[in-house]
Backbone as CSV, one residue per row, in Angstrom:
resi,resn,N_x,N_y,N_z,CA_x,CA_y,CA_z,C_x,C_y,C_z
1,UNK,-16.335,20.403,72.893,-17.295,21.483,73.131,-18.712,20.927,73.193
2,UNK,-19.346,21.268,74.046,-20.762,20.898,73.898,-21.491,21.552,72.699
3,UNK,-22.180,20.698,72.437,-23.346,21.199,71.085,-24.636,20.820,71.795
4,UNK,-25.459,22.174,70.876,-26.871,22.207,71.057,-27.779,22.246,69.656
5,UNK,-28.796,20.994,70.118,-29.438,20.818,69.044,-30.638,21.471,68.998
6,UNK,-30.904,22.210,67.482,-32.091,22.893,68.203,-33.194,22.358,66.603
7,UNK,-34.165,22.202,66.050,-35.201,22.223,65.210,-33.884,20.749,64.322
8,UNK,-33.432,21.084,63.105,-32.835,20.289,62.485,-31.427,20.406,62.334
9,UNK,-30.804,21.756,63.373,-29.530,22.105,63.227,-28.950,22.174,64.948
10,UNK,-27.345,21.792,64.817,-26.917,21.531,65.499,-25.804,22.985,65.895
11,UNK,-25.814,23.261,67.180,-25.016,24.252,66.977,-23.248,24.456,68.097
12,UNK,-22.955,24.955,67.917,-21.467,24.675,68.403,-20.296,23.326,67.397
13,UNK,-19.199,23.360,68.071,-18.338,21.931,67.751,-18.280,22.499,66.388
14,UNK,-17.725,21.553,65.764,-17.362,21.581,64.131,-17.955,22.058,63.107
15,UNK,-19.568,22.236,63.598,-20.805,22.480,62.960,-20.707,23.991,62.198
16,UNK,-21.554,24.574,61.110,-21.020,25.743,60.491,-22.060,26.731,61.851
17,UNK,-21.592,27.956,60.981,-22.261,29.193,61.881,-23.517,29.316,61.801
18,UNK,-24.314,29.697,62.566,-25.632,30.097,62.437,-26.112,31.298,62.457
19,UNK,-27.058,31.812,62.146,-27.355,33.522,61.831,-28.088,33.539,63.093
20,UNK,-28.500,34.514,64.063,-29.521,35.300,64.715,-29.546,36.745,63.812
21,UNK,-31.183,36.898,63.422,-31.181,38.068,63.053,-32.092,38.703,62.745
22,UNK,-32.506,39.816,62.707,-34.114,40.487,62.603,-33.749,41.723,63.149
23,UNK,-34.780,42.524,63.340,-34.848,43.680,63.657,-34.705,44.402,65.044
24,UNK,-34.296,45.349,65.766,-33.793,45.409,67.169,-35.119,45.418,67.842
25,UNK,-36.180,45.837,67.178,-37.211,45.756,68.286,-38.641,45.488,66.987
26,UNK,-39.720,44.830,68.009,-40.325,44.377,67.098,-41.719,46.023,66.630
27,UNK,-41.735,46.358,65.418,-41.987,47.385,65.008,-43.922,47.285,64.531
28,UNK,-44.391,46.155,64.038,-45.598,45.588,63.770,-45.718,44.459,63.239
29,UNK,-46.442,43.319,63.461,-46.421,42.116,62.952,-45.696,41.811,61.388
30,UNK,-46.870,43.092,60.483,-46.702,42.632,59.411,-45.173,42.804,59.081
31,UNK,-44.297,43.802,59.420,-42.839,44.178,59.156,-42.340,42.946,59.549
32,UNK,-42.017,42.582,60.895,-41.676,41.334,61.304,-41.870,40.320,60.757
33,UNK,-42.692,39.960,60.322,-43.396,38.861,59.558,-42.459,38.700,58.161
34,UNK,-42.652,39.711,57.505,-41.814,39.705,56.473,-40.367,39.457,56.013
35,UNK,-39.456,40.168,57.453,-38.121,39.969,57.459,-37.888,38.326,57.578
36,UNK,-38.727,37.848,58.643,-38.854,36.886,59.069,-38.386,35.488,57.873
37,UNK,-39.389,35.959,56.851,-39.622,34.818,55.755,-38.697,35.483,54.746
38,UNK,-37.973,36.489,54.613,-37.082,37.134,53.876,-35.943,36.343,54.200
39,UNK,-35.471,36.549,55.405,-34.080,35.684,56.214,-34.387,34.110,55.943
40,UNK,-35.618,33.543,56.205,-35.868,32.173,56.111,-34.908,31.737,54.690
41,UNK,-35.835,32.587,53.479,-35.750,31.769,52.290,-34.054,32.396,51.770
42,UNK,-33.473,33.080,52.382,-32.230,33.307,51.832,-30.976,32.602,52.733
43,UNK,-31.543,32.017,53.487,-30.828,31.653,54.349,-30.756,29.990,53.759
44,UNK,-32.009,29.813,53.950,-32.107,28.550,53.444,-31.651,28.474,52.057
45,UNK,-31.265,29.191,50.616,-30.524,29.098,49.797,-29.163,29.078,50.337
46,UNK,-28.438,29.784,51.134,-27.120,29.685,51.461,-26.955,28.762,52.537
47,UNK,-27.927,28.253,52.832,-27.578,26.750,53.768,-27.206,27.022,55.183
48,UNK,-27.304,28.391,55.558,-27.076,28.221,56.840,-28.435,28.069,57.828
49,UNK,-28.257,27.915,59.228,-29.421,27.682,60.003,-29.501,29.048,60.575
50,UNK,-30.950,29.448,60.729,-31.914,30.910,61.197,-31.977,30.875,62.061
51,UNK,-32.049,31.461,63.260,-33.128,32.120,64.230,-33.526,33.382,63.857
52,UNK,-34.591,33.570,64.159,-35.524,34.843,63.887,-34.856,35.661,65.610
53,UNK,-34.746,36.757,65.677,-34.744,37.445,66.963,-35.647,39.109,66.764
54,UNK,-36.204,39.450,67.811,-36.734,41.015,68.313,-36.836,40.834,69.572
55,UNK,-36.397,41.992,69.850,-36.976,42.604,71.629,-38.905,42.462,71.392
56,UNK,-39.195,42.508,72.169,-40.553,42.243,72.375,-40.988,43.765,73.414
57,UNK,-39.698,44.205,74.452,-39.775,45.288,75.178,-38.509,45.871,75.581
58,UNK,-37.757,46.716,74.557,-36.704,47.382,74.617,-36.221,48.025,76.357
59,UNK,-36.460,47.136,76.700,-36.228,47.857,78.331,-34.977,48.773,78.986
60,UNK,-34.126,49.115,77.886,-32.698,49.290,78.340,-32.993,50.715,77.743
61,UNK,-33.452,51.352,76.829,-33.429,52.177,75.738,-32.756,53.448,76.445
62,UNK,-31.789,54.371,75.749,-31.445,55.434,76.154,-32.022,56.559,76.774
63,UNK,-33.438,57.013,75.929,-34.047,57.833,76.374,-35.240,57.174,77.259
64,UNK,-36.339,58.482,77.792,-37.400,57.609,78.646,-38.782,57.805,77.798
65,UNK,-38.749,58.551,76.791,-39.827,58.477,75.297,-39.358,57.768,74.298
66,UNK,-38.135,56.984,74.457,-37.792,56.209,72.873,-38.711,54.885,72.984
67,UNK,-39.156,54.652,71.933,-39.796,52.982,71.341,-39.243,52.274,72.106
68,UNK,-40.340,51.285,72.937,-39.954,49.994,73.671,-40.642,49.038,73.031
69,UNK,-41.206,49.140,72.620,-42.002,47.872,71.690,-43.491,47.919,72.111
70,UNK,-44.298,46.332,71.339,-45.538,46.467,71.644,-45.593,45.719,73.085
71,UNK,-44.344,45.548,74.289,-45.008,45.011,75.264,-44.934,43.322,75.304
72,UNK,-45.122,42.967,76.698,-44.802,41.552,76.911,-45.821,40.837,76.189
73,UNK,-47.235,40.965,76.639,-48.561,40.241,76.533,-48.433,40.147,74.372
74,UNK,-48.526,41.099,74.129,-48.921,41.821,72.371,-47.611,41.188,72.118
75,UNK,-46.110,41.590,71.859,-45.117,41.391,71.850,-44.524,39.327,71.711
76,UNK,-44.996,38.897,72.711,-44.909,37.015,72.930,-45.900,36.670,71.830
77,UNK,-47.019,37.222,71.950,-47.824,36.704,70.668,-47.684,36.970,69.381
78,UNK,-46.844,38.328,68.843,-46.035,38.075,67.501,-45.579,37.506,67.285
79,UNK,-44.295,37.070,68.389,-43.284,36.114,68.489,-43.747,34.740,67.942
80,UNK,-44.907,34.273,68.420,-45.861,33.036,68.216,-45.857,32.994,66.790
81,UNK,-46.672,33.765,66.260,-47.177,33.778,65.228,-46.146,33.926,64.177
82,UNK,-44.927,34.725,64.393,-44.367,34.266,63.689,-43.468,33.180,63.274
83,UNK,-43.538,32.303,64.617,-42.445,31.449,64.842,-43.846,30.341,64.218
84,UNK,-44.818,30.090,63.837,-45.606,29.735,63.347,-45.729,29.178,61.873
85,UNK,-45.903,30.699,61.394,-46.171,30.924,60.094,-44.780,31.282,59.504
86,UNK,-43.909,31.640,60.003,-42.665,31.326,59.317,-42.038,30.060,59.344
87,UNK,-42.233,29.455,60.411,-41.474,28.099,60.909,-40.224,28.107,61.074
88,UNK,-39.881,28.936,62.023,-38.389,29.366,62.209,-38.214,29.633,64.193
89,UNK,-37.452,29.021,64.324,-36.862,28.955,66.015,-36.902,30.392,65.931
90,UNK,-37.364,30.918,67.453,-37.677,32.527,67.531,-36.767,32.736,69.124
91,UNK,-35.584,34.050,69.412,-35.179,34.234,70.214,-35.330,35.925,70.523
92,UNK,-35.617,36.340,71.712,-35.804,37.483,72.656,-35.398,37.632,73.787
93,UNK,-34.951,39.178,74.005,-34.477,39.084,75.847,-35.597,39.585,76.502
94,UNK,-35.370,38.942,77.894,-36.327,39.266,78.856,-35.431,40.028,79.928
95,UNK,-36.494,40.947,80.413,-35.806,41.774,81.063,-36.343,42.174,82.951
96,UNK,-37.401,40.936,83.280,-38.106,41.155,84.341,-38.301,39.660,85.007
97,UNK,-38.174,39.407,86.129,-38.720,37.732,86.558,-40.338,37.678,85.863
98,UNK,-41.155,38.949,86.021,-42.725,38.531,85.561,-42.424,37.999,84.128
99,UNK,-41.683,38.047,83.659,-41.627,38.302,82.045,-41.226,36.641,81.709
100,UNK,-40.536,35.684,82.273,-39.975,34.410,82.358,-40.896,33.154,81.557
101,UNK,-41.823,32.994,82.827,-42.259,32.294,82.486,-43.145,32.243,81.222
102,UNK,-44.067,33.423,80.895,-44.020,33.578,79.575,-43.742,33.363,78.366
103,UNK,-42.285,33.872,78.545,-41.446,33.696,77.645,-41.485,32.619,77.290
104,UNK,-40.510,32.042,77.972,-40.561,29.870,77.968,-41.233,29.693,77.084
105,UNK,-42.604,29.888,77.493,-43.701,29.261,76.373,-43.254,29.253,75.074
106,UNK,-42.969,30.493,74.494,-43.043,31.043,73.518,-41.337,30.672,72.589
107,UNK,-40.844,30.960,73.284,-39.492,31.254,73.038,-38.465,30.359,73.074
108,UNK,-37.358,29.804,71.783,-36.837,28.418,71.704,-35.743,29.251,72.416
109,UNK,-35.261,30.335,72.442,-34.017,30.550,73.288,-34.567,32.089,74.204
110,UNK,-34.356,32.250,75.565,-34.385,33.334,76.011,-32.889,33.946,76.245
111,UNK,-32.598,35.089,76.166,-31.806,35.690,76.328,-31.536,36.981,77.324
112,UNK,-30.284,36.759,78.035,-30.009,37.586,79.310,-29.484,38.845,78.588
113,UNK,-30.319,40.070,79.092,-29.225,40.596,78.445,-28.071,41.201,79.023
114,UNK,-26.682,42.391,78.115,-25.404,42.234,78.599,-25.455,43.053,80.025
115,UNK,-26.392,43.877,80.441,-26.511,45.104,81.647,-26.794,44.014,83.004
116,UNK,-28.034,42.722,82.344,-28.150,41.483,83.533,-27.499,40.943,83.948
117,UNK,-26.512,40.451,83.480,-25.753,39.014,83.032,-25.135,38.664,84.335
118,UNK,-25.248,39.851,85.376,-24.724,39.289,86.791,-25.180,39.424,87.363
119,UNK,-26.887,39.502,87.109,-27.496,39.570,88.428,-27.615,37.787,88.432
120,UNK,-27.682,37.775,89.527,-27.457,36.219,89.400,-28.549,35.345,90.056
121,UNK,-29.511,35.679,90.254,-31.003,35.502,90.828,-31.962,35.188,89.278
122,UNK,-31.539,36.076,88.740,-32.274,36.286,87.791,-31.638,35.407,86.691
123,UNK,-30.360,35.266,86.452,-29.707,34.477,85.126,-30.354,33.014,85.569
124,UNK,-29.875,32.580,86.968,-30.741,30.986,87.553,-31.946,30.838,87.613
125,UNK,-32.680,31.796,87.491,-34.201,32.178,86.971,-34.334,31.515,85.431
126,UNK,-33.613,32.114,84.579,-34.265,32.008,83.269,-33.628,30.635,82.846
127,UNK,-32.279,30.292,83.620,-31.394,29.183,83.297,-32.715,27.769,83.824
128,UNK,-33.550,28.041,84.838,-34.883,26.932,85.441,-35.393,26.341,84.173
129,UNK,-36.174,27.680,83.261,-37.264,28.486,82.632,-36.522,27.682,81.027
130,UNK,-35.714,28.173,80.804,-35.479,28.163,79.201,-34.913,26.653,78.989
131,UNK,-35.282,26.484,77.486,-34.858,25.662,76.947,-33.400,25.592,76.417
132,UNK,-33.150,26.951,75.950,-31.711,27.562,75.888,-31.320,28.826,76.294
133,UNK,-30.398,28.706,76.935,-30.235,30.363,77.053,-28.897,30.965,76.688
134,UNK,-28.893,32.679,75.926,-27.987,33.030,75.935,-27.871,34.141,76.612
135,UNK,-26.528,34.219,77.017,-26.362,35.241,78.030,-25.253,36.431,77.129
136,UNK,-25.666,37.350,77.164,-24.516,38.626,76.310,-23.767,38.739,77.712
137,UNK,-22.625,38.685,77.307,-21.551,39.115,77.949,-21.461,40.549,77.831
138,UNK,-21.531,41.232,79.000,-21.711,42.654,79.300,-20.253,43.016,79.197
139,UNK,-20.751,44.698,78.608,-19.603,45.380,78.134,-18.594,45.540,79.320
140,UNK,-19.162,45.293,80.399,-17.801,45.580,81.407,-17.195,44.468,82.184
141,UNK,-17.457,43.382,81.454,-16.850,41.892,81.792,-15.301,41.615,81.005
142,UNK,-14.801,41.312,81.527,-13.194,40.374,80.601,-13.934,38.932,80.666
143,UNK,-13.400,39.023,79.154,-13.950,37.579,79.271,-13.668,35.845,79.590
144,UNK,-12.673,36.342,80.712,-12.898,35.376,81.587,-13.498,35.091,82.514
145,UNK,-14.119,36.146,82.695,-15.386,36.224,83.978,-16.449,35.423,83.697
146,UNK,-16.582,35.441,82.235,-18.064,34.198,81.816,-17.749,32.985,81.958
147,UNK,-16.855,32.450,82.824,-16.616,31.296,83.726,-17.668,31.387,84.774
148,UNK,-17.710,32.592,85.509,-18.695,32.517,86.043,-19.908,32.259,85.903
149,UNK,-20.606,33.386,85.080,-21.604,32.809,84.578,-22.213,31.790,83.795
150,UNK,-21.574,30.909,83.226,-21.614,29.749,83.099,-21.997,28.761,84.219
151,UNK,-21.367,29.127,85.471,-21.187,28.113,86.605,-22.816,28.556,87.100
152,UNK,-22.943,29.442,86.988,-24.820,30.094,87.844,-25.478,29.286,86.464
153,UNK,-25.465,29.273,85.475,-26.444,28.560,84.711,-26.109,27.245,84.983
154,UNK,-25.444,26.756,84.599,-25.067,25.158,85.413,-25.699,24.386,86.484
155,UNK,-25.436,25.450,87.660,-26.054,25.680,88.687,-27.663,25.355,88.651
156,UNK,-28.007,25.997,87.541,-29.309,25.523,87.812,-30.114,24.372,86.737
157,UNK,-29.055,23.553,86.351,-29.346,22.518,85.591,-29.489,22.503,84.303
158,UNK,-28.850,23.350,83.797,-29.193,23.792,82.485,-27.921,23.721,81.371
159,UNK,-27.733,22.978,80.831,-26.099,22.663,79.658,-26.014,23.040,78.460
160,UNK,-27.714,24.206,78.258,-28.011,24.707,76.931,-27.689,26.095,76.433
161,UNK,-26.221,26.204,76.966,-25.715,27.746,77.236,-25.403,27.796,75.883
162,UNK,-25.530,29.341,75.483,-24.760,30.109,74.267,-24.281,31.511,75.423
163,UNK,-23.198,31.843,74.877,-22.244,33.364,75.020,-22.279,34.236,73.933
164,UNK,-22.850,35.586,74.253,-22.429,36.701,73.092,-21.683,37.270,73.719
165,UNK,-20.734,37.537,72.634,-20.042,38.972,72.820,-20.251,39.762,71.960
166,UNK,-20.486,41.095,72.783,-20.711,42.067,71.914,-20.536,43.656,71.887
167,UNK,-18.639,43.344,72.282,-17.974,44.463,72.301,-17.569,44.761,73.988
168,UNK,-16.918,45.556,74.125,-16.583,45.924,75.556,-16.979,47.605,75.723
169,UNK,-16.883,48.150,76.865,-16.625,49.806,76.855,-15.716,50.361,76.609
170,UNK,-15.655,51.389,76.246,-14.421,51.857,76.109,-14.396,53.766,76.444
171,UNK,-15.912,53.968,76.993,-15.968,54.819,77.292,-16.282,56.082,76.347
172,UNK,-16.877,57.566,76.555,-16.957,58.339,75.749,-17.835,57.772,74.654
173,UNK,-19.035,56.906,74.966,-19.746,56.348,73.679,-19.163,55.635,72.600
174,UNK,-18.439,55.107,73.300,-17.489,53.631,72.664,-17.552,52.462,72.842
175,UNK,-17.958,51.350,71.771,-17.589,49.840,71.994,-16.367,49.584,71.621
176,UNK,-15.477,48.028,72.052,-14.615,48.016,71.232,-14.555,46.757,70.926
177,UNK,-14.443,45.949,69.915,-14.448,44.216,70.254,-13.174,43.982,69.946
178,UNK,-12.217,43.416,70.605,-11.328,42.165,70.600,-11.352,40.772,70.328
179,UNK,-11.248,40.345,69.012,-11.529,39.221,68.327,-10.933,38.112,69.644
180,UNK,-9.847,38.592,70.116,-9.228,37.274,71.051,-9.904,36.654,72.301
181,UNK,-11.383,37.687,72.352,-12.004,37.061,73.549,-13.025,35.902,73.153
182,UNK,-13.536,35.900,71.626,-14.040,34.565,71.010,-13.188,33.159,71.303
183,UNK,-12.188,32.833,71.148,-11.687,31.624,71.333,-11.337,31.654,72.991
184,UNK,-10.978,32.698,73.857,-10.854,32.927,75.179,-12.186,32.019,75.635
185,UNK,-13.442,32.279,75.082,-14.528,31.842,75.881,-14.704,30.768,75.540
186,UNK,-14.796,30.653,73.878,-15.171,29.027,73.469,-14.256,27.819,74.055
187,UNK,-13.028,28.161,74.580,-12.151,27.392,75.479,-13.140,26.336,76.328
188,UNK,-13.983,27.648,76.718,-14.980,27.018,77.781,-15.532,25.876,78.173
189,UNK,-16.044,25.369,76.543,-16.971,23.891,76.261,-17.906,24.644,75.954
190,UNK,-18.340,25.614,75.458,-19.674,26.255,75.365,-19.887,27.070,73.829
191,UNK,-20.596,27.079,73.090,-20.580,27.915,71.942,-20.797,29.060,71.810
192,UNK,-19.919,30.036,71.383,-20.136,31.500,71.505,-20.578,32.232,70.259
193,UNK,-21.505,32.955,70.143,-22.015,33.819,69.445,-21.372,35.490,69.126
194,UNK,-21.014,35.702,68.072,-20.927,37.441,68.086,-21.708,37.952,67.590
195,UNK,-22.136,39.342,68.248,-22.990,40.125,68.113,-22.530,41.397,67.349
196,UNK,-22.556,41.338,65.888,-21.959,42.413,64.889,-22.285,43.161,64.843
197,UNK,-23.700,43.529,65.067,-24.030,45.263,64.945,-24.286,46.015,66.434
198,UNK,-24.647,45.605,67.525,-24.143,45.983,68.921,-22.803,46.588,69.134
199,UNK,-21.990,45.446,68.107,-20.470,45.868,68.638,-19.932,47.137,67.749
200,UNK,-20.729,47.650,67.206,-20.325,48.679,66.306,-21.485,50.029,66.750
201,UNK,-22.136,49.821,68.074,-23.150,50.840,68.262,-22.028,52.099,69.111
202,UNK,-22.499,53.060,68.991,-22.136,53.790,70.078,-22.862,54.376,71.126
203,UNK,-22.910,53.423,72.028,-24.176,53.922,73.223,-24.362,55.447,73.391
204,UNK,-25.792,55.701,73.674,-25.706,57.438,73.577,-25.051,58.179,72.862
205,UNK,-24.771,57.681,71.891,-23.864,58.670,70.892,-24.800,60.076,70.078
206,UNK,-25.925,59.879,69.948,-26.721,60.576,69.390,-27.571,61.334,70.485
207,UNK,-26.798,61.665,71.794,-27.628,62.176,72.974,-28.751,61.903,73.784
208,UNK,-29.979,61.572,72.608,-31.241,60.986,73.689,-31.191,59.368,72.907
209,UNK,-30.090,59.150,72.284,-30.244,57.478,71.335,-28.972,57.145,71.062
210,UNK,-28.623,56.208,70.955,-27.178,55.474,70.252,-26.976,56.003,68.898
211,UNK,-26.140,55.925,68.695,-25.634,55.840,67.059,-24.372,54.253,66.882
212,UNK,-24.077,54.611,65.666,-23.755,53.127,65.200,-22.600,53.576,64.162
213,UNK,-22.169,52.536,63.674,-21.074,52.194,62.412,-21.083,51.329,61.891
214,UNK,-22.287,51.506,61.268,-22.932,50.048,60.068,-21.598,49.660,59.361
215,UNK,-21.151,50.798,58.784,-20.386,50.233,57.775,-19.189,49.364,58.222
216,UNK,-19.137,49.337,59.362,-18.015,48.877,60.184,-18.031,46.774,60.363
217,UNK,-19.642,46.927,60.245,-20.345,45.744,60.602,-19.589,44.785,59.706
218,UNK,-19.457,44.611,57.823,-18.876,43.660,57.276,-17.383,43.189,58.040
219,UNK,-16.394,43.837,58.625,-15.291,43.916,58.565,-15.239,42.871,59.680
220,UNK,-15.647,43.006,61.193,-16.088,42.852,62.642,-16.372,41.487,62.250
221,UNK,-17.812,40.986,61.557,-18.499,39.783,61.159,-17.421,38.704,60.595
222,UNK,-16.784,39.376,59.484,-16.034,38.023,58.659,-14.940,37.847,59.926
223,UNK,-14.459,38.896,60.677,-13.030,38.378,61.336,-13.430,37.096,62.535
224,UNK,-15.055,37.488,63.329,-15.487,36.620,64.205,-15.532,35.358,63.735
225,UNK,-16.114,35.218,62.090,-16.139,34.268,61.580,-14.798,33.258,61.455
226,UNK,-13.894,33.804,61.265,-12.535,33.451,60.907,-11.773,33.526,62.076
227,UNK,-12.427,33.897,63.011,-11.933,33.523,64.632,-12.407,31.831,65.194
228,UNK,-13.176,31.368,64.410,-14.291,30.312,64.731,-15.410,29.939,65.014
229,UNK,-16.197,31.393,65.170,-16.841,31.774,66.178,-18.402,31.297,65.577
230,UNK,-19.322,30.390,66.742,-20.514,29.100,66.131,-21.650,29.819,66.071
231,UNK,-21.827,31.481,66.188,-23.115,32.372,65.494,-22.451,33.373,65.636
232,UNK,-23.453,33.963,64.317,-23.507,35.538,64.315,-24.808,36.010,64.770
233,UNK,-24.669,37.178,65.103,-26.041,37.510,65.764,-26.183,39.362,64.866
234,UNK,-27.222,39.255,63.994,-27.146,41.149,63.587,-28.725,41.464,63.462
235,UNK,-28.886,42.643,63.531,-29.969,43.394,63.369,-29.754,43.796,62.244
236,UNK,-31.246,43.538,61.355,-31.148,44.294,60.407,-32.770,44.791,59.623
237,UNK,-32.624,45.483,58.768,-33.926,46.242,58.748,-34.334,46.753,57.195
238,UNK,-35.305,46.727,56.370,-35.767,47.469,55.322,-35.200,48.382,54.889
239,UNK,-34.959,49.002,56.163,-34.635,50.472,55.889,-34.560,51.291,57.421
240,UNK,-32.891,51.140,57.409,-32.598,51.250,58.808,-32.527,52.702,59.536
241,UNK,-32.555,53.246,58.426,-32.841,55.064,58.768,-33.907,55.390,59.308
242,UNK,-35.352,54.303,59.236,-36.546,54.452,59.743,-36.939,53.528,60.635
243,UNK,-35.896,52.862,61.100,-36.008,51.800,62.114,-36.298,52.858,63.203
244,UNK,-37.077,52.333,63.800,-37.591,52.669,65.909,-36.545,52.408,66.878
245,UNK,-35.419,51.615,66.526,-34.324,51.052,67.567,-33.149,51.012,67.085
246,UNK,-32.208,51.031,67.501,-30.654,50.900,66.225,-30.867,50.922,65.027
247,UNK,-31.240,51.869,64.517,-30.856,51.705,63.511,-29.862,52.373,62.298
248,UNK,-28.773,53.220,62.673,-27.670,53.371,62.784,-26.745,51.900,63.020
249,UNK,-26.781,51.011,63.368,-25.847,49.864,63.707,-26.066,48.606,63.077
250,UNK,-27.659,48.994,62.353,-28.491,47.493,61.659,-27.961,47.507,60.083
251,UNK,-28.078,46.794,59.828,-27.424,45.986,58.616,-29.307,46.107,57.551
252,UNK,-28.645,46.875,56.438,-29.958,46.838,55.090,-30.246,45.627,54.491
253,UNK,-31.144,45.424,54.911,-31.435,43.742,54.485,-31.093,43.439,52.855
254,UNK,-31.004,44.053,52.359,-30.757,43.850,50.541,-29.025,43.712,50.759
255,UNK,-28.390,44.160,51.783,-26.961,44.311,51.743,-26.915,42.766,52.273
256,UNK,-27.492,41.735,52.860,-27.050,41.173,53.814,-26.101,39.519,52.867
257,UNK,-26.822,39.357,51.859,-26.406,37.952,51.064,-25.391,38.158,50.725
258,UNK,-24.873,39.214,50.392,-22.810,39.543,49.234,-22.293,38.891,51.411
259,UNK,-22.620,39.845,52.026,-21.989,39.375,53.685,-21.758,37.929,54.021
260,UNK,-22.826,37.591,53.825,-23.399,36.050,53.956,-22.662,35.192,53.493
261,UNK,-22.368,35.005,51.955,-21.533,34.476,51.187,-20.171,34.428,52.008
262,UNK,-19.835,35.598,51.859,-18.010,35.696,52.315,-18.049,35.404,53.875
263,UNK,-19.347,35.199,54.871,-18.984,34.373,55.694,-19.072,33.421,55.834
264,UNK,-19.516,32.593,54.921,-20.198,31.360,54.680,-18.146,30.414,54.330
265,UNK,-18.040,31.309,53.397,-16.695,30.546,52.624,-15.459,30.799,53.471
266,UNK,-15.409,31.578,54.416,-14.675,31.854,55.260,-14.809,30.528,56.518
267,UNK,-15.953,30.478,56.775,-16.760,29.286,57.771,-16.383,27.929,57.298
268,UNK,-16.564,27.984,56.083,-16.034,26.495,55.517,-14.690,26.083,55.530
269,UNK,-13.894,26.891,55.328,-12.222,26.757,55.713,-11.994,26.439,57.105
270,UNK,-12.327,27.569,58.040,-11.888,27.288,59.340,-12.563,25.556,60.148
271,UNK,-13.741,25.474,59.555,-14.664,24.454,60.397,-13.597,23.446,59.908
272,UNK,-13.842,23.531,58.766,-13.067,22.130,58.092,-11.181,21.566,58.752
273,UNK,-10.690,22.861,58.899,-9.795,22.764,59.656,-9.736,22.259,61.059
274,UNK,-10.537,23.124,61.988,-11.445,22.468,63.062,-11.403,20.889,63.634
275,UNK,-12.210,20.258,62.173,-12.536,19.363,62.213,-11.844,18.037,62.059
């Protein structure tokens, strides 16, 4: 499998899991800021490796008055600052070609997201642009189709692929994830990521907004883990009842270390086996 090295951690192959995680959209510096160095220092007690993630501009959002964030320009420069003053690799999706190059600057991984993932102008766009990219595997892909997309990032010179999955449709405001499409993809040579609290959202479920099944999130996480699978990716929040974006599907940051643990020891069995 190919591995990607990113700050002091290596990711894919034998290597343990890595967290993506933060809040679904970025809400004000100082909030951000905080989770930021919250995840750092607990992470760094349980030894796994961080990325910080937020939307910067919720571009997908259900309704056409729901929270998109503070915007590309305002939005990249949190990102900065916190990838700064926290000292932590920072990842976001972009959702526009203007939005690219930007990004780059800013951003140790850009991310396609799952509604893009075939436009294919645009994935060889960011595949130029990024240093890494991950692409969510969209809910209406089998995932053998991310053969393809793999081959368009390739395509454009780029061997710094990650894959999320993060659930399929299932219609009627339904995700559904199938643990068997994690090792389906990692087949690939490529390291795949799951996305635990996405895969437990229910698009439009709440009419003008998604709803979710937090509680659903521990169960989903340890099995990806114990599938093999080389990140987790979750949203999570202070206090997710007052979150601006999923937050129905985000994970209470005080809940997140008992999780952590039991994927951590779960991670250590399988890798070691792995290996």
């Amino acid at each position: 499998m190919k591995t990607i090295g990113l700050d002091d951690f290596v990711i894919g192959g034998a290597n343990g899991f890595i967290l993506i995680a933060g809040p679904c959209v970025l809400e004000d510096e100082t909030s951000a800021l905080e989770i930021a160095l919250y995840l750092k220092r607990l992470t760094q007690k349980l030894k796994i490796p961080f990325i910080f993630k937020a939307s910067y501009d919720k571009a997908n959002r259900t309704s056409v008055s729901a929270y998109r964030g503070p915007g590309v320009q305002e939005g990249l420069e949190i990102l900065r600052r916190i990838k700064q003053k926290a000292g932590v690799p920072v990842l976001s999706d972009v959702h526009r070609f203007e939005e690219i190059d930007h990004a780059a600057e800013v951003l140790d991984i850009l991310q396609v997201p799952a509604f893009l993932c075939r436009q294919t102008d645009f994935v060889i766009e960011i595949a130029k642009k990024a240093r890494i990219i991950n692409v969510k595997k969209g809910q209406f892909l089998a995932p053998w189709d991310v053969s393809n997309i793999i081959a368009k990032v390739k395509s454009a010179g780029n061997e710094n692929i990650l894959i999320t999955e993060r659930g399929a449709s299932f219609g009627y405001n339904n995700l559904v994830f199938d643990v068997r499409s994690l090792p389906t993809m990692r087949a690939m040579g490529y390291p795949v990521i799951f996305d635990a609290t996405h895969s437990v959202q229910l698009p439009g479920g709440a009419g003008c907004a998604s709803d979710g099944q937090r509680e659903m999130v521990p169960f989903l996480a340890r099995a990806a883990v114990g599938a093999g699978v080389d990140g987790v990716f979750m949203e999570v929040h202070p206090d997710p009842e007052k979150a601006l974006c999923d937050g129905p599907n985000s994970l209470y940051l005080d809940s997140l270390e008992a999780l952590l643990r039991d994927m951590k020891n779960i991670d250590d069995i399988v890798k070691k086996a792995e290996g």
